[in-house]
C-alpha positions in Angstrom: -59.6 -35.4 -42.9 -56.8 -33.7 -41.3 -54.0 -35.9 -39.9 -55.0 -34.0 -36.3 -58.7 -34.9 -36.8 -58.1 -38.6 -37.4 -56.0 -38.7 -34.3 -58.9 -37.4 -31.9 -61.2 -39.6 -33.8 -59.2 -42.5 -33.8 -57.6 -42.4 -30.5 -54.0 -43.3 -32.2 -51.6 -40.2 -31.5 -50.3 -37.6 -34.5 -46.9 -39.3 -33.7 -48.1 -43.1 -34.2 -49.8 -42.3 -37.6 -46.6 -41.1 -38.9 -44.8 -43.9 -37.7 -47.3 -45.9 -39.4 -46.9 -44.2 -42.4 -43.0 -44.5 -42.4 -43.6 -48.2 -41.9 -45.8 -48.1 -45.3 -49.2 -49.6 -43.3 -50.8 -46.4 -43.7 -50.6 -44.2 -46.5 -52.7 -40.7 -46.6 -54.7 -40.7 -49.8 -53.7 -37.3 -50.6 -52.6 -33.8 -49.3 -54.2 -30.3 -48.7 -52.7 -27.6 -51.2 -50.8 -26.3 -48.2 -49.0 -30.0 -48.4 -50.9 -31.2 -45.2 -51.8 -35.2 -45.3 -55.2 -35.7 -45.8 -56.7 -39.1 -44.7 -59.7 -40.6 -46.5 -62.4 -42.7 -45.2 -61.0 -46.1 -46.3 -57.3 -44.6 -45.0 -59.3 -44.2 -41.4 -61.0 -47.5 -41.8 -57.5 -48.8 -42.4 -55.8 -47.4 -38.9 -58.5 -48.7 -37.2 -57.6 -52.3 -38.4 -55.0 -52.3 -37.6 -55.5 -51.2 -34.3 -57.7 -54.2 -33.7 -55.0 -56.6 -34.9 -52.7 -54.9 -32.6 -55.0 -55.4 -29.7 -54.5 -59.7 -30.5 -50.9 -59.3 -30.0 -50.0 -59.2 -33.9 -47.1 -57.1 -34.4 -46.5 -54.4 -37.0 -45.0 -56.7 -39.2 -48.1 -59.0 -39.2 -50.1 -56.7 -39.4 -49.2 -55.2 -42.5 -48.7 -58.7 -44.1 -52.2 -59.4 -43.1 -53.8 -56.4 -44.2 -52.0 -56.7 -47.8 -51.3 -60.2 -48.4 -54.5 -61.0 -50.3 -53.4 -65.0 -50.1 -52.7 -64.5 -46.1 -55.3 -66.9 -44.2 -54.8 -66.4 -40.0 -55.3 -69.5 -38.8 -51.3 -70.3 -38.3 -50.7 -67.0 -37.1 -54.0 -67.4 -34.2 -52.7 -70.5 -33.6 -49.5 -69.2 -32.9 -50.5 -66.1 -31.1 -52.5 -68.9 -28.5 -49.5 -70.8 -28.6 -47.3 -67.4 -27.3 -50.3 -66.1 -24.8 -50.4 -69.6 -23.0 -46.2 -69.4 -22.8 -46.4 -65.8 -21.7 -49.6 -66.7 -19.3 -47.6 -69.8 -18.2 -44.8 -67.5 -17.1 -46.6 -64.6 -15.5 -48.2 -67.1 -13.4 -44.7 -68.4 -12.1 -43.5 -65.0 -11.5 -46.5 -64.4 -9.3 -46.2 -67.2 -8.1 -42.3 -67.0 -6.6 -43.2 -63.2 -5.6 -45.9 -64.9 -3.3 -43.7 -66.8 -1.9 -41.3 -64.5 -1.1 -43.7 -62.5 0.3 -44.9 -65.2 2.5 -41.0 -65.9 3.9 -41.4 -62.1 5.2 -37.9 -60.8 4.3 -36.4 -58.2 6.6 -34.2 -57.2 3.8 -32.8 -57.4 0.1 -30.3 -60.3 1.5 -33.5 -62.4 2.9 -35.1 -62.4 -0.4 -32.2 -63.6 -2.5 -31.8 -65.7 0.1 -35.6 -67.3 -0.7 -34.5 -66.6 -4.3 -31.8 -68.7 -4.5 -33.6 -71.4 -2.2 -36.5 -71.9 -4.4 -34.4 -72.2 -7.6 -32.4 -74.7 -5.6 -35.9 -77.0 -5.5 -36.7 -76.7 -8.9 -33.0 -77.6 -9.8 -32.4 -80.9 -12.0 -29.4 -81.6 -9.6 -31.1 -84.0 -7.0 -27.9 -83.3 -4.9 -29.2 -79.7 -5.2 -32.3 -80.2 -4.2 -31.7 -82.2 -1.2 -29.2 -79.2 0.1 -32.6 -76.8 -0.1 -34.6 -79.1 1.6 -32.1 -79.5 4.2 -31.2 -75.9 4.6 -34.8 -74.4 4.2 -35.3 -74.0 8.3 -33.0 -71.8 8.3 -33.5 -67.7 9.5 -35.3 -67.1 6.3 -37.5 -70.6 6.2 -38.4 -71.8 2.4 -42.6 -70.6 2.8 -44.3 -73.9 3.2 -46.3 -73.8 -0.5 -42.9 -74.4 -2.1 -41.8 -77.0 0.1 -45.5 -79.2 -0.7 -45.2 -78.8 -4.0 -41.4 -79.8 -4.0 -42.3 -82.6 -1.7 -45.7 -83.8 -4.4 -43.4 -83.9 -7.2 -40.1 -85.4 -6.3 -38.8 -88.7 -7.3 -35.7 -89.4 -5.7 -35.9 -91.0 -2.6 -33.4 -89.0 -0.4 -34.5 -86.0 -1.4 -38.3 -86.8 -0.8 -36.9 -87.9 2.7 -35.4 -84.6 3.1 -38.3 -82.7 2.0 -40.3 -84.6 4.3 -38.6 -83.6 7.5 -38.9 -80.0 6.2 -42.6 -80.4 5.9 -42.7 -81.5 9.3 -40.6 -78.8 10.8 -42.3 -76.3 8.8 -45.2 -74.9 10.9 -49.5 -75.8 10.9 -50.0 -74.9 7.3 -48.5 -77.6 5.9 -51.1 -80.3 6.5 -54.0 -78.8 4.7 -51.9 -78.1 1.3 -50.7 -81.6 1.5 -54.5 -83.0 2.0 -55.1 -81.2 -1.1 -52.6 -83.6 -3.0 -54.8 -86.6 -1.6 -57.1 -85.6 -4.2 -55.1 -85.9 -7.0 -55.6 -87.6 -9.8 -51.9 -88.8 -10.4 -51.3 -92.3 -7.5 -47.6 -91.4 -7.2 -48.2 -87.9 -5.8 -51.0 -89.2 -3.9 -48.8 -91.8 -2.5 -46.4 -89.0 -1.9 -49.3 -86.9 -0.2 -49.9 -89.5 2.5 -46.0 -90.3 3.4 -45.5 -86.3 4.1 -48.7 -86.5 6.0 -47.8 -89.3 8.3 -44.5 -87.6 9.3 -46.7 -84.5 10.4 -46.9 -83.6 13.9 -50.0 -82.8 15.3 -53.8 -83.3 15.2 -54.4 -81.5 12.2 -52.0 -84.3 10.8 -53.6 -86.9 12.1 -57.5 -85.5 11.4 -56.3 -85.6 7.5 -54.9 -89.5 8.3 -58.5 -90.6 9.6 -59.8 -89.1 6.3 -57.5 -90.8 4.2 -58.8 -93.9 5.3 -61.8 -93.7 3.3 -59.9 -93.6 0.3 -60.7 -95.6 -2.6 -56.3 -95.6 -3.1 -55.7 -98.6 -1.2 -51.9 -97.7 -1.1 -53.0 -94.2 0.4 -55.4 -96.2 3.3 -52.2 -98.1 4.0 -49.8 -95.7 4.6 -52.6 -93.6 6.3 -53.2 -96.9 9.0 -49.7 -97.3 9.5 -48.9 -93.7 10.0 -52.1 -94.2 12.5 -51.7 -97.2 14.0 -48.1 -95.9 15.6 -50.1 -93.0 17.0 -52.4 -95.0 18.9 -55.5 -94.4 16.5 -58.0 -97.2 17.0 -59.7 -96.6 13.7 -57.0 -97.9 11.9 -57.2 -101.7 12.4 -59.8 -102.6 10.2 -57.0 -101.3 7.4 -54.2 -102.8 9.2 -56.2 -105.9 9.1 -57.2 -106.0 5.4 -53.9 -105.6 4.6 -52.4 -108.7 6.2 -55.0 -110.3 4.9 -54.5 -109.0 1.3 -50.6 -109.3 2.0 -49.8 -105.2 1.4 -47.4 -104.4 3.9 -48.5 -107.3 6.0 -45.5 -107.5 8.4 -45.9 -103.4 9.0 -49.2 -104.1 9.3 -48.5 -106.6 12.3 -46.3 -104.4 14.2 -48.9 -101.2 14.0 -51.7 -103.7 15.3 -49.0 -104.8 18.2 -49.0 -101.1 18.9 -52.4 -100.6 19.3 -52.9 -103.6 21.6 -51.6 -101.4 24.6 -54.0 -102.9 27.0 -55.7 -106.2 27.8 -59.2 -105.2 26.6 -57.9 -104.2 23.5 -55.5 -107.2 22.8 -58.2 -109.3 23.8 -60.5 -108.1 21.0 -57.9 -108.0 18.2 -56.6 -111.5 19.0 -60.7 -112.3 19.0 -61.0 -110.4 15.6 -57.6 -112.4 14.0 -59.1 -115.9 14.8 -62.6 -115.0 13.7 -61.5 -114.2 10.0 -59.1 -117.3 10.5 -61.8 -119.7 10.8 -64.1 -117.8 7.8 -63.8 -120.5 4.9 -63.1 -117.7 2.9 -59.8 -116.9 4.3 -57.0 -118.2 1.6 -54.5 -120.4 3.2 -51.8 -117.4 2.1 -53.7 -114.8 4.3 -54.4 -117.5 7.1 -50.6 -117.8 7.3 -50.4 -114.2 7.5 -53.0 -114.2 10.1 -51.6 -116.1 12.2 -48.0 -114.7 12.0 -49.9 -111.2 13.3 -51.0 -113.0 16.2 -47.4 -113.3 17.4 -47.0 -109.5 18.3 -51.1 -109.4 20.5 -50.0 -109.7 24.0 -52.2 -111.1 26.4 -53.8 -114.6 27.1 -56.6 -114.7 24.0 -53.6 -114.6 21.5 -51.6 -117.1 23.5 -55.0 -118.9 23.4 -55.7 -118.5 19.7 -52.1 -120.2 18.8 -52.6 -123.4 20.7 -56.2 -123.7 18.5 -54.1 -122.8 15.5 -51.7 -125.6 16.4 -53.7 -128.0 16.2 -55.1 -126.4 12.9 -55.9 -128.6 9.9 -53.6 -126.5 7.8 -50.0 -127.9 8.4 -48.4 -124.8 7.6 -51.4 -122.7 9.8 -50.4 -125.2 12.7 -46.6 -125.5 12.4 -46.3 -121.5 12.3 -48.6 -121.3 15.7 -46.6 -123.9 17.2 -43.6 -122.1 16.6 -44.9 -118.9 17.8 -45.9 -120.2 20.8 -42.5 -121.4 21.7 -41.2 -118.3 21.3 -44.0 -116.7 24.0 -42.7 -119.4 26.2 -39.1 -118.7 26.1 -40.0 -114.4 26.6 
């Protein structure tokens, strides 16, 4: 078969058989008495090998070591082609990535998008001093888009610049809420931890809707930074978190000043001073969290609390009833 016939046949061009040929992985079996190559069939079973091994990513060099290498065995070389797909995978993903987020920033021009360019390299930087610049900087005329910002914000370890990032997020528009519920989910505790801090500096009711989820967490670190975040807003259904946390001693004195927040009115003093002294007088209540108890009932206004303290004065527990009687002097002398 004529080297023109193989080509329709085969789909490889004229041209690419006779490069293969000068590379030695295809050699015509013989030639026409007018000097024309002539391909046989195991030539044109040949070509179409190594058109399949071409189509895993194998390059000519491979190829021809596989197809004549009779002690050649693939597994390395599949292993490695994986190994070079994932990488090459792994890096078209973070192109598309950055172009979507370039996109998102809407730049008027070529200067807004090296602008974003040079932003969102500045996040990924190792420099933490970097880092903190971008964060700072990124509410500027061409805003860092809001995805690059969460996922800065969910993976950052230094303090200041999570701080930074954090007061981005929360000048950054109504999409950033939902992507950082999202990291609430995850199955890592440090960025869910570092889901709920973003959250709580969020403005809004969206914000606040994703707090009152997070309260049904099984992270108890997330449920407390969740009530906290709540109980400064005025959000009721935070107490019974605030509560267990004095009691369990996690952020017991923030605890304490979030339930003195919510006591804004009588009624609602009344009935957390009411709900302090009834798990004060469970026998259940360690002496440690009694303490703690009673310390909380220092910032409920209103007469229950001052009511509670001179019962807890008199309390069995010397250290229950010394702390009350303190307290109580210090109400007096307000």
């Amino acid at each position: 078969m004529l080297i023109g016939e193989v080509a329709r046949r085969s789909g490889v061009s004229a041209r690419m058989l006779r490069h293969y040929e000068s590379l030695g992985l295809v050699r015509p079996s013989g030639r026409t008495g007018s000097g024309y190559r002539e391909y046989s069939e195991d030539d044109i079973r040949r070509i179409f090998h190594i058109e399949s091994l071409r189509s895993l990513g194998l390059s000519l060099r491979e190829i021809g070591r596989a197809l004549d290498d009779p002690g050649f065995t693939p597994s390395s070389l599949v292993a490695d082609l994986i190994t070079q797909t994932r990488q090459r995978i792994a890096a078209e993903t973070e192109l598309l990535t950055r172009l979507d987020r370039i996109r998102a920033a809407e730049p008027a021009g070529w200067e807004d998008v090296l602008q974003v360019v040079a932003l969102l390299q500045a996040l990924a930087s190792k420099n933490a001093d970097a880092r903190q610049r971008a964060a700072l900087s990124s509410a500027g005329e061409v805003p860092v888009p809001v995805e690059a910002l969460v996922e800065a914000a969910l993976s950052e370890t230094e303090p200041n610049v999570a701080g930074a990032l954090r007061w981005a997020l929360a000048r950054s528009g109504d999409r950033g809420p939902a992507l950082l519920a999202k990291g609430l989910g995850s199955p890592t505790a440090a960025v869910r931890e570092r889901a709920v801090r973003s959250l709580a500096e969020m403005p809004g009711a969206e914000a606040t809707a994703h707090l009152r989820a997070a309260l049904a967490s099984p992270d108890s670190v997330v449920r407390g930074h969740a009530a906290l975040a709540l109980g400064a807003r005025g959000v009721a259904d935070a107490v019974p978190t605030l509560i267990d946390m004095i009691v369990e001693g996690r952020n017991d004195t923030d605890a304490a000043d979030a339930l003195s927040v919510l006591a804004g009115d009588d009624a609602t003093a009344d009935r957390l001073a009411a709900g302090l002294l009834d798990l004060l007088a469970r026998p259940t209540t360690r002496a440690p969290a009694r303490g703690r108890l009673t310390q909380a009932l220092a910032g409920i206004p209103g007469t229950r609390a001052s009511h509670a303290l001179v019962e807890l004065s008199r309390d069995t527990d010397r250290a229950v009833a010394l702390t009350a009687t303190y307290l109580l002097r210090l109400r007096d002398a307000r």
